[in-house]
C-alpha positions as a Markdown table, in Angstrom:
| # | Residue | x | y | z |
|---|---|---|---|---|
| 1 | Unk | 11.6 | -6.5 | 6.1 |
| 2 | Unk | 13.7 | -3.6 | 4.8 |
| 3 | Unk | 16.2 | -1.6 | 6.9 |
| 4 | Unk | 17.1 | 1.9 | 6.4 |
| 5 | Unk | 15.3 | 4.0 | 4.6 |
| 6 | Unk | 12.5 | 2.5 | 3.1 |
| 7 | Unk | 11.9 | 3.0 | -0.7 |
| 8 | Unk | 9.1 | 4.8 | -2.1 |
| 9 | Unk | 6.1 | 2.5 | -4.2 |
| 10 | Unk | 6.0 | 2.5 | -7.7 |
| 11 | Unk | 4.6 | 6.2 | -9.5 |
| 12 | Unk | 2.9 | 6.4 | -12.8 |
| 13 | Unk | 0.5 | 9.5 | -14.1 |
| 14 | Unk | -2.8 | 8.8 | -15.3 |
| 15 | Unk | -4.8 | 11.7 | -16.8 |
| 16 | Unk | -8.6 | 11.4 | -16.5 |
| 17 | Unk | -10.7 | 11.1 | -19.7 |
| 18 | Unk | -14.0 | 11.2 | -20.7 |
| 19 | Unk | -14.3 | 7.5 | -21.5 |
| 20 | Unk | -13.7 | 7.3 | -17.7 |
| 21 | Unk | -16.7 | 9.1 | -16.6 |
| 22 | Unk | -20.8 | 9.1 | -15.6 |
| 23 | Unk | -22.8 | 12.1 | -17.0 |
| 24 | Unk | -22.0 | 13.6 | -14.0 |
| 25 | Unk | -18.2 | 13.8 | -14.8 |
| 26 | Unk | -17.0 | 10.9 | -11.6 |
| 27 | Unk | -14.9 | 8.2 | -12.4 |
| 28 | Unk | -16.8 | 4.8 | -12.7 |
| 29 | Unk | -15.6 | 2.6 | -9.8 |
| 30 | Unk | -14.1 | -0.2 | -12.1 |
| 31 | Unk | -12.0 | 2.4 | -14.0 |
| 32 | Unk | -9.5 | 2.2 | -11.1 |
| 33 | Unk | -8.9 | -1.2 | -12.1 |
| 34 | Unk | -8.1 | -0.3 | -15.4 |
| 35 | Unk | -5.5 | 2.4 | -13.6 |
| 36 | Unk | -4.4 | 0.1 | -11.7 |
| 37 | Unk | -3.7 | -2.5 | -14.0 |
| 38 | Unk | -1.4 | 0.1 | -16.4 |
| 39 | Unk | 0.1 | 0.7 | -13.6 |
| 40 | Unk | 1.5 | -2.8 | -12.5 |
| 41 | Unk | 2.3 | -3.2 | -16.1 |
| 42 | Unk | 4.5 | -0.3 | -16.5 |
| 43 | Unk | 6.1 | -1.5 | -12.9 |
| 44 | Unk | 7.5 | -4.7 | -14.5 |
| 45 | Unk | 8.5 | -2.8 | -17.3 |
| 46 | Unk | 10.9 | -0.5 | -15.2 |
| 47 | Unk | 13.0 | -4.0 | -14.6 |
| 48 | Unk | 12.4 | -4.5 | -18.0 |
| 49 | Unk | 10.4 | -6.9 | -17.7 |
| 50 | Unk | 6.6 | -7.2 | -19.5 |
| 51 | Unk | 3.8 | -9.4 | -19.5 |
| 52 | Unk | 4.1 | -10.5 | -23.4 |
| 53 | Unk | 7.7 | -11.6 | -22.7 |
| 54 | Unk | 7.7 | -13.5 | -19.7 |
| 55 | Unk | 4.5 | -15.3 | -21.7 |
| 56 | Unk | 6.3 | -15.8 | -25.1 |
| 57 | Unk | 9.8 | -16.8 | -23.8 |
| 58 | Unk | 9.1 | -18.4 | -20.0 |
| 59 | Unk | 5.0 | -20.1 | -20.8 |
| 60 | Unk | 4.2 | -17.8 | -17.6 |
| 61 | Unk | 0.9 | -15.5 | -17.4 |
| 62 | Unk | 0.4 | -13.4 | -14.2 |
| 63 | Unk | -3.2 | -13.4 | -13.2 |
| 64 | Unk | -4.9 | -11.3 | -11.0 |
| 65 | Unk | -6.4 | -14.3 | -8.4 |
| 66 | Unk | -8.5 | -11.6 | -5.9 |
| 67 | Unk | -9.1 | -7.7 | -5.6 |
| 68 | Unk | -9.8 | -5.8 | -2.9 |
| 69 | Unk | -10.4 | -1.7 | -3.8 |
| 70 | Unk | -11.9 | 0.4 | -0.9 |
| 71 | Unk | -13.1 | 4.2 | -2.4 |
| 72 | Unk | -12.2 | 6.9 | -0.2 |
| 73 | Unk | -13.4 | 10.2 | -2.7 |
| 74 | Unk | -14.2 | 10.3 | -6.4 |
| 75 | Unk | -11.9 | 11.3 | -8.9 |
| 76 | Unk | -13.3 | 13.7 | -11.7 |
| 77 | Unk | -13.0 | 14.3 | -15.5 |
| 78 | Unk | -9.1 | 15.9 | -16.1 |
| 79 | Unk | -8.5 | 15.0 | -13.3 |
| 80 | Unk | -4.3 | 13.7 | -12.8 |
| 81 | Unk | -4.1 | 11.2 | -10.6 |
| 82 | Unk | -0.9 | 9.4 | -9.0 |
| 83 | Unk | -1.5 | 5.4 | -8.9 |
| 84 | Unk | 1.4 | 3.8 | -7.0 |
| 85 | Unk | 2.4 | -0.2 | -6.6 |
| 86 | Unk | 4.4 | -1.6 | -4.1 |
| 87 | Unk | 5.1 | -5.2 | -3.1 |
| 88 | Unk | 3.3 | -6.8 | -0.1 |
| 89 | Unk | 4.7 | -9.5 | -0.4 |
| 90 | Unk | 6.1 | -12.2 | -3.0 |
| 91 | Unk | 5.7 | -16.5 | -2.4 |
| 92 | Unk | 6.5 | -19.3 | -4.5 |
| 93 | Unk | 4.2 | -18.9 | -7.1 |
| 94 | Unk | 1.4 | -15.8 | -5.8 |
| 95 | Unk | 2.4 | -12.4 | -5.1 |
| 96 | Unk | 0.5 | -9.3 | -3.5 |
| 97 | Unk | 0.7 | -5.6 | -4.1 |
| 98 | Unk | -0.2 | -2.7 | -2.6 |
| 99 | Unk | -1.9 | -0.2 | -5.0 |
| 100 | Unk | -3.6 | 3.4 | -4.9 |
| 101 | Unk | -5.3 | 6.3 | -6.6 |
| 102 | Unk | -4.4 | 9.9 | -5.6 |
| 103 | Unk | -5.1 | 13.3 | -6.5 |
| 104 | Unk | -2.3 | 14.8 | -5.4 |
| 105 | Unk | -1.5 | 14.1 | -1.3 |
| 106 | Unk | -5.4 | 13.0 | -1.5 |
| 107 | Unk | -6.1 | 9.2 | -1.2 |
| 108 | Unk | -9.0 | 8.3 | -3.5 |
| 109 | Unk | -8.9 | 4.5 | -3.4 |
| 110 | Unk | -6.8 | 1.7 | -2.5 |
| 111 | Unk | -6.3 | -1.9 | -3.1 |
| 112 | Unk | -4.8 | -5.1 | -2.9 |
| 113 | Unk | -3.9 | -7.2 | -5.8 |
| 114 | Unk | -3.2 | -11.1 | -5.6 |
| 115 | Unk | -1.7 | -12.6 | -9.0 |
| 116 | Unk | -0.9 | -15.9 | -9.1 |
| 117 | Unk | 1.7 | -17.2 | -11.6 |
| 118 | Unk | 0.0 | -19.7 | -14.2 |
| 119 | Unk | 1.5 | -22.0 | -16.8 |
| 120 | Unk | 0.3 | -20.1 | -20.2 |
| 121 | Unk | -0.5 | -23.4 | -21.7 |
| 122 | Unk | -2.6 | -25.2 | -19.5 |
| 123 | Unk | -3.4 | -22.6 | -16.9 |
| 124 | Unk | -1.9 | -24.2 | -14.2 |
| 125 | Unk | -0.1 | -22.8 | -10.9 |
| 126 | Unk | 4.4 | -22.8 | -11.2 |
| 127 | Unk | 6.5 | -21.1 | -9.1 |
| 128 | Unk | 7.6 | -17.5 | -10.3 |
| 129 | Unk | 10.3 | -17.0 | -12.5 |
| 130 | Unk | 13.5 | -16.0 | -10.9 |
| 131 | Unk | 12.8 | -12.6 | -12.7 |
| 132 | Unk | 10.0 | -12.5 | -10.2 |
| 133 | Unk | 10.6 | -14.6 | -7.4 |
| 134 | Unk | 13.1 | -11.8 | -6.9 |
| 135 | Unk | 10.7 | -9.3 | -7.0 |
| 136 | Unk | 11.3 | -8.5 | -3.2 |
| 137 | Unk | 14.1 | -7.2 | -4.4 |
| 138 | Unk | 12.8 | -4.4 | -6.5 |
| 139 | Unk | 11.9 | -2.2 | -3.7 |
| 140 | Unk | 15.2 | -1.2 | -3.0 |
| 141 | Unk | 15.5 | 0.4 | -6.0 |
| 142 | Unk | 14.0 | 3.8 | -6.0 |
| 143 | Unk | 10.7 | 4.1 | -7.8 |
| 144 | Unk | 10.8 | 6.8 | -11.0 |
| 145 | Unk | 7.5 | 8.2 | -12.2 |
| 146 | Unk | 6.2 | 7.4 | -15.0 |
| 147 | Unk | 5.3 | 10.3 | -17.3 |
C-alpha cells in the first residue's frame, strides 16, 4: 500500500495502423493484446530491464499465465491511443498488472495480466529475480511516456 501521493501507471503511445484493422477501419479485439504486450515490455525496459536479458543471463522467461480484457469502445484506424501498466500486485514467483487502452481521457479496454516466472530451460515455476521481486517498488518512481 503506497502513502502519499500515489504514482501514475506506466504510459506508452501506440499509433493505430492498418494492419490493426477490419474493412470497416475497428481495431480487432486481440490487437489490444499486442498493445498491451509492447507496452509491458517497454515498462521493464524503463528499469532497464528486458525480456532477452533476464532470459540469457538469469534462465528466467515471464509468461503471461491468464488474461482478462473487457472492451468498453472501439478504437479506429490512426487512431493514438495511451496504453498504461501498473502493478497489482507482485508474489514469489507470479505477478499481476493492471493495463489499459485510451483514446485520450476515453477508456477503450482494460485488463489484467498474470505472468508467472518460469525456468527458461525446463519451463518450470522459480521465484522472481530480485530485479523483479522488487518490482513493487517501481511504482514510486514516476512513470515517463513513452514516445
Amino acid at each position: 500500500m503506497m502513502t502519499g501521493t500515489e504514482a501514475q501507471p506506466f504510459c506508452m503511445m501506440a499509433r493505430v495502423y492498418y494492419e490493426d484493422t477490419d474493412a470497416a477501419g475497428v481495431v480487432y479485439h486481440t490487437r489490444y493484446l499486442a498493445f498491451m504486450e509492447r507496452a509491458r515490455t517497454e515498462w521493464l525496459r524503463q528499469f532497464g530491464l528486458s525480456s532477452a536479458e533476464l532470459a540469457r543471463t538469469q534462465q528466467v522467461l515471464l509468461a503471461v499465465r491468464s488474461v482478462r480484457v473487457d472492451y468498453r469502445r472501439p478504437a479506429r484506424l490512426d487512431d493514438l491511443l495511451t496504453v498504461t501498466t501498473e502493478i497489482v500486485s507482485v508474489r514469489g514467483a507470479s505477478m499481476t498488472l493492471r493495463q489499459s487502452c485510451l483514446r485520450g481521457d476515453e477508456l477503450l479496454c482494460e485488463g489484467q495480466v498474470d505472468l508467472a516466472c518460469l525456468d527458461a530451460a525446463g519451463f518450470r515455476p522459480r521465484k522472481l529475480p530480485p530485479e523483479l521481486a522488487g518490482a513493487a517498488t517501481f511504482t514510486a518512481i514516476p512513470a515517463r511516456r513513452n514516445l
